[in-house]
KEKE-3310 file (N, C-alpha, C; in steps of 0.2 Angstrom, whole numbers, plus 5000, padded with zeros to 4 digits):
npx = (5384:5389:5401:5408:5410:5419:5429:5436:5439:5449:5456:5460:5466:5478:5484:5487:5495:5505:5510:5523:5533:5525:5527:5538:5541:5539:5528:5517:5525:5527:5534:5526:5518:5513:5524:5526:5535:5538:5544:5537:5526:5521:5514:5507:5501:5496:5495:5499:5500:5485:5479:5483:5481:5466:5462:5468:5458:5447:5450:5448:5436:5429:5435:5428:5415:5416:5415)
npy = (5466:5452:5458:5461:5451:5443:5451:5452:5440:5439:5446:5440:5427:5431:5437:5425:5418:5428:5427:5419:5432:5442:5439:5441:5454:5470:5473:5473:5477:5491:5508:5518:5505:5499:5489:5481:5474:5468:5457:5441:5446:5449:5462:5466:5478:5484:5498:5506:5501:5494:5506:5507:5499:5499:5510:5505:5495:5507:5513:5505:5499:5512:5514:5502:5507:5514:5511)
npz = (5363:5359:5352:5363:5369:5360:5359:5371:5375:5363:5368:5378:5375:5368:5379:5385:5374:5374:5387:5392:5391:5396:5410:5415:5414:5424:5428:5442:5450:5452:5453:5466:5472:5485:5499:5513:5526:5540:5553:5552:5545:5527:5518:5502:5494:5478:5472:5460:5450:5449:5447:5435:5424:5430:5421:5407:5404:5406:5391:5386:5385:5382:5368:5362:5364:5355:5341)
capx = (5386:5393:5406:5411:5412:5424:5435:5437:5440:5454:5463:5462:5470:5484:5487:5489:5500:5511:5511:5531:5536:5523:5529:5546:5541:5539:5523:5514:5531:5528:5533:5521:5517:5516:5526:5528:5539:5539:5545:5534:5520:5520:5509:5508:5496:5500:5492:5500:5495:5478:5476:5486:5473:5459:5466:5469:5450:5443:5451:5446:5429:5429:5438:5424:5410:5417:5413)
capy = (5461:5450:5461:5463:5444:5443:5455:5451:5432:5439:5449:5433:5421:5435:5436:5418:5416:5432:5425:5419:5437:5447:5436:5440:5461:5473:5474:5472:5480:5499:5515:5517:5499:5498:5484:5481:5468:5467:5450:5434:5449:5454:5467:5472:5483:5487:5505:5508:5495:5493:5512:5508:5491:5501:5517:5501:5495:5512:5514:5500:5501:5519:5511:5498:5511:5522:5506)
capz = (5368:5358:5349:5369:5371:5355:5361:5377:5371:5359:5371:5384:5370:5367:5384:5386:5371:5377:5396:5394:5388:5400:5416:5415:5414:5430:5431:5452:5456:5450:5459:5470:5475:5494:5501:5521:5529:5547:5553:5545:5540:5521:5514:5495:5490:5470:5470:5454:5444:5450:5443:5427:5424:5427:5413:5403:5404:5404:5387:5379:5385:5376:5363:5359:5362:5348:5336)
cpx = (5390:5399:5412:5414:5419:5429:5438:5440:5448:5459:5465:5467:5478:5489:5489:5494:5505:5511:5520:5532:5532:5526:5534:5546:5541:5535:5520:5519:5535:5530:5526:5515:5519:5519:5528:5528:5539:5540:5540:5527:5524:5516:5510:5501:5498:5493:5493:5499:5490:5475:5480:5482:5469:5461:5465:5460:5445:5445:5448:5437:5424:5428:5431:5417:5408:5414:5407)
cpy = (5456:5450:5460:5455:5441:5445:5455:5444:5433:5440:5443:5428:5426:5437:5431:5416:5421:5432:5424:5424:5439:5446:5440:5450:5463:5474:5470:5476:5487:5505:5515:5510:5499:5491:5484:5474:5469:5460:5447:5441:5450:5458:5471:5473:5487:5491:5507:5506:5494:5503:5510:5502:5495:5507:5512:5498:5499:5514:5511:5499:5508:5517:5508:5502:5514:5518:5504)
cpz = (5365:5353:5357:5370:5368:5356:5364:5375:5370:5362:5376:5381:5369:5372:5388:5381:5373:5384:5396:5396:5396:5408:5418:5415:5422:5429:5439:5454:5452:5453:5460:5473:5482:5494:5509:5521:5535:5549:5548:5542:5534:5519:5510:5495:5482:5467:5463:5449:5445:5445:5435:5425:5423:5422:5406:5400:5403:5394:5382:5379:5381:5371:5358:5360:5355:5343:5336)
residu = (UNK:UNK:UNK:UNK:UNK:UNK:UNK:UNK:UNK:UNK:UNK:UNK:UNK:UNK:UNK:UNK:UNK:UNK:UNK:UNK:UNK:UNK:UNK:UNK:UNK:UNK:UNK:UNK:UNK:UNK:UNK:UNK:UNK:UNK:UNK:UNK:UNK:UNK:UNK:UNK:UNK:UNK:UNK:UNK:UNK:UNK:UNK:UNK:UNK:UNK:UNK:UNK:UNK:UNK:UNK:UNK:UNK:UNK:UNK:UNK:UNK:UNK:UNK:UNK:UNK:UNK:UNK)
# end
């Protein structure tokens, strides 16, 4: 549990000192991101990055079992 906490922690600080940088990339707006505009509606749905997230999760959750 508390390897998990540490982890978790480090990548939040890494994600917070690389927020300029990662802002500024095309992630939410991957092939396969639905986006519908019809007059004042909008509707995203980001299909592709919600399954690249969790890939990214499932790895590291692997990842820190293996240890």
């Amino acid at each position: 549990m508390y390897k998990t906490l540490i982890v978790t922690g480090i990548m939040l600080l890494l994600t917070g000192l690389l927020w300029p940088w990662l802002s500024q990339c095309e992630w939410g707006r991957l092939p396969g991101d639905i986006f519908i505009e019809k007059g004042s509606l909008k509707l995203y749905i980001p299909m592709t990055t919600s399954l690249l997230i969790s890939l990214l999760v499932r790895i590291f959750f692997w990842l820190e079992q293996l240890l």
